[in-house]
N, C-alpha and C positions, 0 to 999 in steps of 0.2 A: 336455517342455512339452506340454500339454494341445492335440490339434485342434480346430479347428474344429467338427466332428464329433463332437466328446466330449461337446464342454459343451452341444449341439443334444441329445444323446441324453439327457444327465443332467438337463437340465431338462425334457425330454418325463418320463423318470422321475419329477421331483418333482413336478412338475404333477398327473401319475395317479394319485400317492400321495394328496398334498394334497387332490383333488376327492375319491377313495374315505374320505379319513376326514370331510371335509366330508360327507358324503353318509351314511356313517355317525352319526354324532353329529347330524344334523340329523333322521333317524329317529329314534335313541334320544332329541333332546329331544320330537320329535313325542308318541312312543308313550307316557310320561310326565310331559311338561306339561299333555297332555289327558286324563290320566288318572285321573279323581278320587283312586281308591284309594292310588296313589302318591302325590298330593297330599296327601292325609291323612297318610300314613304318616310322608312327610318331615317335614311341619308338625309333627305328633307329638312325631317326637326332638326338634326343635330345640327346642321350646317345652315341656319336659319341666317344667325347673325352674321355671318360670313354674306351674303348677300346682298348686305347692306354697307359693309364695311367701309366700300369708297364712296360713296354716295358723299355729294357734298349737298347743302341746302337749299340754296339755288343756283338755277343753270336755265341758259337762256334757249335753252329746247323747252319743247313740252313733254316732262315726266310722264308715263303712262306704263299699264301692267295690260299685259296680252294676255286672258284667260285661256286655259286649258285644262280639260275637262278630272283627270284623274290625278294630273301633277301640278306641281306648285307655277305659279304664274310668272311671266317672263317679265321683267323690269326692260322698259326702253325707251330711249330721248328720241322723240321724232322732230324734225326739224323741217317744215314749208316754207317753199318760195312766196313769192308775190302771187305768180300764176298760179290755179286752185289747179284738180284732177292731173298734174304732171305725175311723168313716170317717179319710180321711188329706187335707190340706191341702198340696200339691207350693210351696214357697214359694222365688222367685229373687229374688237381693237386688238392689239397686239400685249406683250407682255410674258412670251413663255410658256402659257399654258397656266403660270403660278399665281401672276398679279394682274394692275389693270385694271380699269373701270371706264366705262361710256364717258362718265362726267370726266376721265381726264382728259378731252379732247371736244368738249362739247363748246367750247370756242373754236377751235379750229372747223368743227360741220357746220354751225350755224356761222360762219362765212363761207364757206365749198355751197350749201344751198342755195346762193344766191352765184358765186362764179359758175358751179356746174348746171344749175338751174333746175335744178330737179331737188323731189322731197328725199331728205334721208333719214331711215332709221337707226338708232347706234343700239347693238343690242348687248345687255348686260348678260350672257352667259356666265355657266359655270366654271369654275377654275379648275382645276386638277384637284387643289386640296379639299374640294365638295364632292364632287363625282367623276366618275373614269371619263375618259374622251368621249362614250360613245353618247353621254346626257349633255354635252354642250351643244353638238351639232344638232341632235334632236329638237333644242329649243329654237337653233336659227332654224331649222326646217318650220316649226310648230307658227314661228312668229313671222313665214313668207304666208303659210297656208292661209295665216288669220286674215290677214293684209291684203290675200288674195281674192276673198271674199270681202273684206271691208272696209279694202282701202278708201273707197270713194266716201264713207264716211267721216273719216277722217282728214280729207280733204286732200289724198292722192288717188293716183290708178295704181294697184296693188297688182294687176297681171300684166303690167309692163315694167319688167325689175331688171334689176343689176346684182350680181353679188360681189360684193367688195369686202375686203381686210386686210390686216397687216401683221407681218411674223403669223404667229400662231393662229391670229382668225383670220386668215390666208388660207391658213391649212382647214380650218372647220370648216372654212364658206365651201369650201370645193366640194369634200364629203358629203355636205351638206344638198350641196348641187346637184352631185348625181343621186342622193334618194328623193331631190325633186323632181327632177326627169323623171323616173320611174314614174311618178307620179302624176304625170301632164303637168306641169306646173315646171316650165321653160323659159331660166331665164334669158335676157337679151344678151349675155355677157357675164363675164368676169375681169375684175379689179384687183391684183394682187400687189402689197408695197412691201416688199424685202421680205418674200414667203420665207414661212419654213418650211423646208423640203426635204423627203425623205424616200423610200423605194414605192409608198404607197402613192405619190403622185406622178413618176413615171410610168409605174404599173398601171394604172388607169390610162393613159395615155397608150402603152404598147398592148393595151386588152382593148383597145377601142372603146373605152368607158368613159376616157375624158370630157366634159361637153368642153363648150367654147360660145364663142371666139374667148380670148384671155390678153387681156393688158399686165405686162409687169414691169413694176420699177424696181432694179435693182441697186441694192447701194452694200454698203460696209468693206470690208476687207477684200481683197482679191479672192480669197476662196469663196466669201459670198457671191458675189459679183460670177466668178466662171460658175457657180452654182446654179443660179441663173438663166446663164447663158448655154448650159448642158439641158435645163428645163425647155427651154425654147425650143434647142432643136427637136427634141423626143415629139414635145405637141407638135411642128411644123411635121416633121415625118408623120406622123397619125394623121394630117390635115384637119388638126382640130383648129388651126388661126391665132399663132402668136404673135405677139407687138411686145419687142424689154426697149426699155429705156433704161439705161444706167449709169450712175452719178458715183465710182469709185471712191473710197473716203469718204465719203459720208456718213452720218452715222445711222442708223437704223430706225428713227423716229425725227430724219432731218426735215419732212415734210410734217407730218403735224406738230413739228417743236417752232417750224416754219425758220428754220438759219438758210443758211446761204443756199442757193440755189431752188427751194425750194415752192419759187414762181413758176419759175422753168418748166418742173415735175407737175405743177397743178394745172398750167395750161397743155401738155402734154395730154394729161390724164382728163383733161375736159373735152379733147379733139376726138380721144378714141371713146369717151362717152356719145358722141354726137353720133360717131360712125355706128357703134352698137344698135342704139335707140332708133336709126333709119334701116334698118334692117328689116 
């Protein structure tokens, strides 16, 4: 039968066990929860399949992965003219932040590449359900810088760009925009079709951060629409160069679903391409 003694000494034992792996594991979450890289890395694997999800077989772009050095690699349909070294149009789809994929729209750019006449990229960023906002914009950042050094490989000019998206990569390309400036890396323009908008893009705008010039089509409900039209003037007061076009009732994807009116919006949208690019 066990003493008194025993069971004093065996529970001092468990105790110092218990604290030293406490104490352990509360470092290794330390050194790792705070540790971007590891965060990435995990988020990564897990959200692997989610990466793929929309991908459909084939698509009449050319599929291709933009490497990057420490993080998983950027999926993107690039799309050429007829003409080789033309300027390139980085284009993010729309979808909320939630859904969405290049290939659903990869009929609609490989036609704009020959009306707008320029090469475009359609870039598969991350979604919300993979990682927070601040890893999508990074990748369109990561996949101008590549293009900016390689485009002529690929058979565009990668330092004569456009940033263009719609709803939600609307809002990335912008963010996105300004950590390219910082960067000398200025693009000719912005392309926004029924952004989403929220205090971070007037705030850029009234802190003189905005770049420019900026094209926007505005469509959907009247509150989108004056949404819009509030966007406008903020960038006109900053002198950042705004141009809305807007098409009331329509719906929000009425230009790449291509329904009514949206010839109108793409010659529209090819004119102030033209104006950008001679800049």
């Amino acid at each position: 039968m066990e003493s008194g003694c025993g069971r004093i000494y065996r529970m001092y034992y468990v105790t110092i066990i218990f604290t030293v792996l406490l104490v352990f594991y509360g470092i290794l979450f330390s050194l790792l929860a705070y540790n971007s890289f590891y965060i990435d890395w995990f988020i990564e694997k897990i959200t692997l399949k989610d990466t793929v999800r929309g991908m459909k077989q084939q698509i009449l772009g050319q599929r291709m992965y933009v490497p990057r050095k420490t993080r998983r690699d950027v999926r993107v349909n690039v799309y050429l003219p007829a003409e080789r070294d033309m300027p390139v149009v980085y284009f993010a789809h729309g979808g909320d932040f939630i859904h969405g994929d290049p290939d659903d729209i990869d009929a609609f750019l490989n036609r704009m590449k020959d009306v707008w006449n320029v090469a475009i990229v359609s870039i598969a960023y991350s979604l919300i359900r993979e990682h927070v906002t601040s890893y999508p914009q990074e990748e369109i950042q990561d996949v101008v810088s590549y293009f900016y050094e390689h485009g002529h490989e690929h058979g565009f000019d990668g330092k004569r760009f456009l940033l263009a998206g719609s709803q939600a990569g609307a809002y990335l390309s912008l963010i996105a925009g300004v950590s390219l400036v910082q960067a000398s890396k200025v693009a000719k323009g912005y392309l926004f079709l029924y952004p989403y908008l929220d205090y971070v893009s007037t705030s850029f705008a009234r802190a003189g951060w905005h770049p420019g010039p900026v094209a926007i089509i505005g469509a959907g409900s009247e509150k989108d629409v004056f949404a819009c039209e509030e966007y406008e003037f903020e960038l006109d007061r900053a002198g950042v160069g705004a141009r809305l076009k807007s098409f009331p009732g329509k719906s929000l994807r009425f230009i790449e679903n291509e329904e009514d009116g949206w010839r109108d919006a793409v010659q529209w949208i090819k004119d102030r391409i033209d104006e950008d690019l001679r800049r």
